[in-house]
N, C-alpha and C positions, 0 to 999 in steps of 0.2 A: 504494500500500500504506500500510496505518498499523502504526503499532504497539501493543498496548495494554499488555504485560505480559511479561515473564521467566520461565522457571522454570530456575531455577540448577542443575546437577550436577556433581559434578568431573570430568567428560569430557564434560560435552554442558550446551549450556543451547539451551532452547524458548521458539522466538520467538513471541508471540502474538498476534495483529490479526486484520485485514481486506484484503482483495483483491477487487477488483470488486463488494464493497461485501455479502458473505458473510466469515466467521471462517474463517482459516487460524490451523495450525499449522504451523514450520519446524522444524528439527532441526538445529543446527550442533555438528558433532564439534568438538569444540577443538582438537584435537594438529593434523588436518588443513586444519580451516579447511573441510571441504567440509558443503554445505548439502543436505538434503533436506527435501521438501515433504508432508504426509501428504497422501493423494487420496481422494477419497469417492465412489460408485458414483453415489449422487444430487447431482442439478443446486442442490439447496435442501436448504441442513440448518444444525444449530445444534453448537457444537464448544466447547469448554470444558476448562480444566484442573481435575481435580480436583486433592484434596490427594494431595502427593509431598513424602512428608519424609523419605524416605532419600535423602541427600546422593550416597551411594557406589552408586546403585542404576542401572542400565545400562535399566529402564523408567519409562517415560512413562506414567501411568495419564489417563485423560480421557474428558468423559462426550460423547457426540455421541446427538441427533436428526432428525429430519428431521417433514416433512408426511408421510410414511409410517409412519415409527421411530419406536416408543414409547422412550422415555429410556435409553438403554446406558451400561453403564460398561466402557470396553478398555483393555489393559494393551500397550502399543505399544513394543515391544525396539528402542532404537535401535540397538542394534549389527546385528540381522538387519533391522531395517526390518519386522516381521511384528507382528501386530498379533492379540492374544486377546481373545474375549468374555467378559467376568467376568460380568455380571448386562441381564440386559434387565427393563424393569419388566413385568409379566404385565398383559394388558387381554382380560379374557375377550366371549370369541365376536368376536374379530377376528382377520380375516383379510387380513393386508397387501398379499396378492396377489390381492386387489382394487379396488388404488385404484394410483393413478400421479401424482408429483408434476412439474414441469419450472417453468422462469424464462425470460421471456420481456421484453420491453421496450416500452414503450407511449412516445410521441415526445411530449414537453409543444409548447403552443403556440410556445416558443422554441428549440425545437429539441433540446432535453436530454431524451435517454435517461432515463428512470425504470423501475428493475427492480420488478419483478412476482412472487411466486413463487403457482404453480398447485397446487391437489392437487384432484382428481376421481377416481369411479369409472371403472374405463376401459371399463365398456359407458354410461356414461352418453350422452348423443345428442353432447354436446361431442367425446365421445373416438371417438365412431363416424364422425360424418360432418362434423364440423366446422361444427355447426349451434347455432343459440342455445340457451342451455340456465339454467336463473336463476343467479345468482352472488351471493355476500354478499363483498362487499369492502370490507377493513379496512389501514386507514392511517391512519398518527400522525408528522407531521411537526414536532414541536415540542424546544427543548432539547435538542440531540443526542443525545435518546434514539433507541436503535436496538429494531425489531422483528425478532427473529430469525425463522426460519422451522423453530418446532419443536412437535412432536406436541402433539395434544389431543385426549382420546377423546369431550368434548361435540361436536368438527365432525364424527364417523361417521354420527349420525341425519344430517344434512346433506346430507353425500357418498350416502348410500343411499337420500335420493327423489331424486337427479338434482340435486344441486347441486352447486356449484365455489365452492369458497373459494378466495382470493386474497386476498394481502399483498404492499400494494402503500409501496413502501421511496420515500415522495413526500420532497421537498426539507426539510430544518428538522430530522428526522432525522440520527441518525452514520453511516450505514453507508456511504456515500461518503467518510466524512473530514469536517476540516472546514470547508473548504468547502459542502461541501453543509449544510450547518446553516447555515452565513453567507449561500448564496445562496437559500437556501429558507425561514426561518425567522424573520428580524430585521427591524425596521425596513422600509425603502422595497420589501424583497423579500416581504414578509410575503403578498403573493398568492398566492407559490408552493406554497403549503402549504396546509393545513385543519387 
């Protein structure tokens, strides 16, 4: 896990980072000391704190996307743990239940796991028979910049002649921590990367 940021309340502060190399959020009550984890329906998505400036306010506001989900903003009660949709961005003539995202792992020649995250239509030939199907895949391993994995209405022409987008989260990159920037990115490792 990493960490990358705080958001303070006077009964709760939200722990902000990365886990398996995707953005989590934590929720630790103070008085109790007990921790929860918000959880996301999809495999690949992008989570973020909005602004929260009521100090004394029992919600967590924060924006989440995904390779499916156009940009949301929810208002997340830590005292119930339930979670409200305040605004989704509107992307006319889409329909999201036609396309399907997941993360998968491709093995580097030294044996290091590298995440991948997928979105395709799911009658495209990939999602029917597990057959070749064309792919534009995008990776940027450089400067622990991190590539989230979140909506863009330019990849729907894409996905709708039968293509697969993928982002693919290669070494020199943050999303692993850092490490993975030092083993992918620098100096005598500088292979690992593109």
């Amino acid at each position: 896990r990493k960490l990358d940021y705080l958001v303070c309340f006077k009964d709760f502060i939200v722990i902000n980072g990365r886990s398996n190399g995707l953005k989590m959020c934590m929720v630790r009550e103070m008085r109790s000391g007990t921790m929860s984890e918000l959880s996301f329906e999809e495999e690949c998505f992008d989570v973020c704190a909005k602004k929260n400036k009521d100090f004394n306010s029992s919600k967590f506001r924060f924006g989440y996307s995904s390779l499916v989900t156009p940009p949301s903003t929810f208002d997340y009660d830590m005292v119930t743990r339930k979670r409200e949709l305040c605004k989704e961005q509107e992307v006319p003539n889409y329909d999201r239940s036609l396309y399907v995202s997941e993360r998968t792992f491709a093995m580097a020649g030294d044996g290091t796991k590298i995440p991948i995250c997928l979105v395709y239509r799911k009658d495209c030939s990939w999602a029917k028979h597990k057959t070749p199907a064309p792919m534009m895949l995008y990776g940027y391993g450089s400067y622990g910049i991190c590539v989230d994995p979140s909506f863009d209405f330019m990849r729907i022409s894409y996905l709708d002649r039968g293509m697969i987008f993928a982002i693919a989260n290669i070494r020199g990159g943050g999303e692993m921590g850092r490490q993975w920037y030092e083993e992918g990115g620098k100096y005598l490792h500088k292979m690992n990367t593109f």
